[in-house]
C-alpha positions as CSV (number, residue, x, y, z in Angstrom):
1,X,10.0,-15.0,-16.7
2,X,9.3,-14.0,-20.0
3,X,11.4,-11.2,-21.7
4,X,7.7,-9.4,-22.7
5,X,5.3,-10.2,-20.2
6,X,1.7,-7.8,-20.7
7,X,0.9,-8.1,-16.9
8,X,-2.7,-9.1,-17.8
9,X,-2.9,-12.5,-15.6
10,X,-1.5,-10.1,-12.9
11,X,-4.1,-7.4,-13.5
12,X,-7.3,-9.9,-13.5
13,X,-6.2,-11.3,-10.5
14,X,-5.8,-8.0,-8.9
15,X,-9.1,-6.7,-9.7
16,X,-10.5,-10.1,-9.2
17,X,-9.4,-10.4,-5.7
18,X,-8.5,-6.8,-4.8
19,X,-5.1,-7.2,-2.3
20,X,-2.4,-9.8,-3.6
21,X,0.8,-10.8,-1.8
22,X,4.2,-10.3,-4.1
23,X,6.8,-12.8,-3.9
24,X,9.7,-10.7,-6.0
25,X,13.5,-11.8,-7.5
26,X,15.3,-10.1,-5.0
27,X,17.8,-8.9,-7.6
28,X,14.6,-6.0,-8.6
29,X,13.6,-4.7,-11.6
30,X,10.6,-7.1,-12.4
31,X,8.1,-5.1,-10.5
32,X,8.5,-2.1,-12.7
33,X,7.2,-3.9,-15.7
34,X,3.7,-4.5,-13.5
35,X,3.4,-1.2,-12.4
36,X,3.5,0.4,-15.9
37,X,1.3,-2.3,-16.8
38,X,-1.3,-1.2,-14.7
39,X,-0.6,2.7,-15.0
40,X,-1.4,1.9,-18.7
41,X,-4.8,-0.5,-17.6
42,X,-5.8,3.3,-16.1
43,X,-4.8,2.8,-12.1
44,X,-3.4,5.5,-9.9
45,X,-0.3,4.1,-7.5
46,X,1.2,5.0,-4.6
47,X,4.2,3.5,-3.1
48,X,4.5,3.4,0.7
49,X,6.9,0.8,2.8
50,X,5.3,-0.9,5.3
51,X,7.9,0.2,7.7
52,X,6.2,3.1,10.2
53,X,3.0,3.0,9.1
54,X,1.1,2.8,12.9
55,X,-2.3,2.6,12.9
56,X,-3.3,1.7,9.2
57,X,-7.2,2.5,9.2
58,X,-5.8,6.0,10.5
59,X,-2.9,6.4,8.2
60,X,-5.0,5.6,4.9
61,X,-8.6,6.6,5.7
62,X,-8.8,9.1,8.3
63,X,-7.3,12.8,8.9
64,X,-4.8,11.6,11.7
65,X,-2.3,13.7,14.0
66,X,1.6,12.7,13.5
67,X,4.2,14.7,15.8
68,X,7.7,15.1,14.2
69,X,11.1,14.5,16.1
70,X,10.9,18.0,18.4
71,X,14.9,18.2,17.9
72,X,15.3,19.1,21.5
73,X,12.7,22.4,20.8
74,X,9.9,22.2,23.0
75,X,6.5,24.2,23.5
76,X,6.3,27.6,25.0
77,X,2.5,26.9,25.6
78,X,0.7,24.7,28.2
79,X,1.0,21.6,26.1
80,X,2.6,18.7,26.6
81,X,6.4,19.1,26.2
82,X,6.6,17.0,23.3
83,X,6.3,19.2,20.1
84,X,3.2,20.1,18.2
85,X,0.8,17.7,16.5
86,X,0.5,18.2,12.9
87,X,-2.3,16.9,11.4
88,X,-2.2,15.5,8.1
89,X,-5.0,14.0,5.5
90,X,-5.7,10.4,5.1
91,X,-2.9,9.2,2.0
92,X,-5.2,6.7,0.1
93,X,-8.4,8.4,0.4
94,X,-7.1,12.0,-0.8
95,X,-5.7,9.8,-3.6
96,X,-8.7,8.5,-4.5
97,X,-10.2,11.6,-4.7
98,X,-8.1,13.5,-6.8
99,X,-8.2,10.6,-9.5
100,X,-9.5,11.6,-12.8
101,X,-12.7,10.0,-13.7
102,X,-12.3,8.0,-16.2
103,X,-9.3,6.3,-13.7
104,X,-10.1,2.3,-13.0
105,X,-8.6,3.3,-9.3
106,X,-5.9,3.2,-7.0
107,X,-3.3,0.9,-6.1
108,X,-1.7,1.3,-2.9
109,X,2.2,-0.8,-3.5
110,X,3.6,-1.3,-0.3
111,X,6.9,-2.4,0.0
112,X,8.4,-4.7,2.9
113,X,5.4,-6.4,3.8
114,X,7.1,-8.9,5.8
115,X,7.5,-6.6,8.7
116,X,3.2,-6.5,9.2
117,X,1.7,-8.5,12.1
118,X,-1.3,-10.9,11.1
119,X,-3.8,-8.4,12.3
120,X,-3.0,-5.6,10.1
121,X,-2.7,-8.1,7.0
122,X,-6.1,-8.7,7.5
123,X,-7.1,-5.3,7.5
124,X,-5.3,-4.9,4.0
125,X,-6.7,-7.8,2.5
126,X,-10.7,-6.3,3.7
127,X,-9.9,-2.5,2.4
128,X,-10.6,-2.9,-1.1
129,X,-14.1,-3.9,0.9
130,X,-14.4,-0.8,2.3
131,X,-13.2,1.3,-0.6
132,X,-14.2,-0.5,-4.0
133,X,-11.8,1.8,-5.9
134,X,-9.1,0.9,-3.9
135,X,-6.6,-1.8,-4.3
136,X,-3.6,-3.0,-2.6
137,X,-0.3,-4.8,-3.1
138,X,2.3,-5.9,-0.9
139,X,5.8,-7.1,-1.2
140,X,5.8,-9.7,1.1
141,X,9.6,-11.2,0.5
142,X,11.6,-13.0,-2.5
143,X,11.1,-15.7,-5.0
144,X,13.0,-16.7,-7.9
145,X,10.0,-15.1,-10.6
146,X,7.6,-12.8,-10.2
147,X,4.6,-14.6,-8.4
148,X,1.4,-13.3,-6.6
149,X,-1.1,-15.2,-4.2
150,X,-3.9,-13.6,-2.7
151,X,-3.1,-11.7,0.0
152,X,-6.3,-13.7,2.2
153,X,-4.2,-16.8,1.2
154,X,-0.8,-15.0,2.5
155,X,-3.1,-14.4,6.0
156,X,-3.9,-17.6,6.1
157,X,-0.6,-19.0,6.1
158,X,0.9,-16.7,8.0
């Protein structure tokens, strides 16, 4: 890898294909140069692992209920003895509201990638679909440089 890299083949492809699948040194550090390349090429990001998500569509797109560990307390009420439901808004799409205008869009980094079945890879790789503003990178496990494929092509493999 080059000592000065500008990220710009990286940032064509992105917006070209809208989800790409990294392949990382596993030592890190080379995926900090490509986020501040595309903070500076105007994008929003949020980092989320991969690890716990559930139901994606929910998780990024819809106001969704989540429960936290009830630590042995339990409801006084004629709920379910399980703890209260907490309902949260959707991350990416509160994100994407809250950019400022003249903002190219968001890029939702996710990090372990490896641990997402086929069916939710798909999903990721059709969400910049749904939301044009929207796009997404995974992690999807090691390399010895900094590579991307698109993350259809990842599916496809998979």
């Amino acid at each position: 890898m080059a000592l000065i890299t500008t990220g710009k083949p990286f940032i064509r492809a992105l917006e070209q294909h809208g989800a790409l699948g990294l392949y990382i040194p596993l030592e890190g550090g080379a995926e900090g140069r490509y986020q501040r390349r595309l903070r500076a090429a105007g994008y929003g990001m949020v980092h989320l692992t991969a690890r716990g998500l559930g139901d994606l569509s929910a998780y990024l797109l819809d106001v969704h209920g989540v429960r936290p560990a009830h630590l042995g307390k339990k409801c006084v009420d004629s709920d379910a003895a399980v703890g209260y439901t907490y309902y949260i808004p959707p991350i990416a799409r509160y994100q994407l509201e809250q950019l400022p205008a003249q903002s190219k869009g968001l890029v939702l980094w996710l990090l372990e990638g490896y641990v997402l079945s086929r069916q939710e890879l798909e999903f990721l790789a059709n969400l910049p679909t749904l939301e044009p503003k929207l796009k997404v990178v995974i992690e999807m496990g090691g390399d010895r440089t900094f590579t991307w494929q698109p993350l259809k092509t990842v599916v496809q493999a998979a």
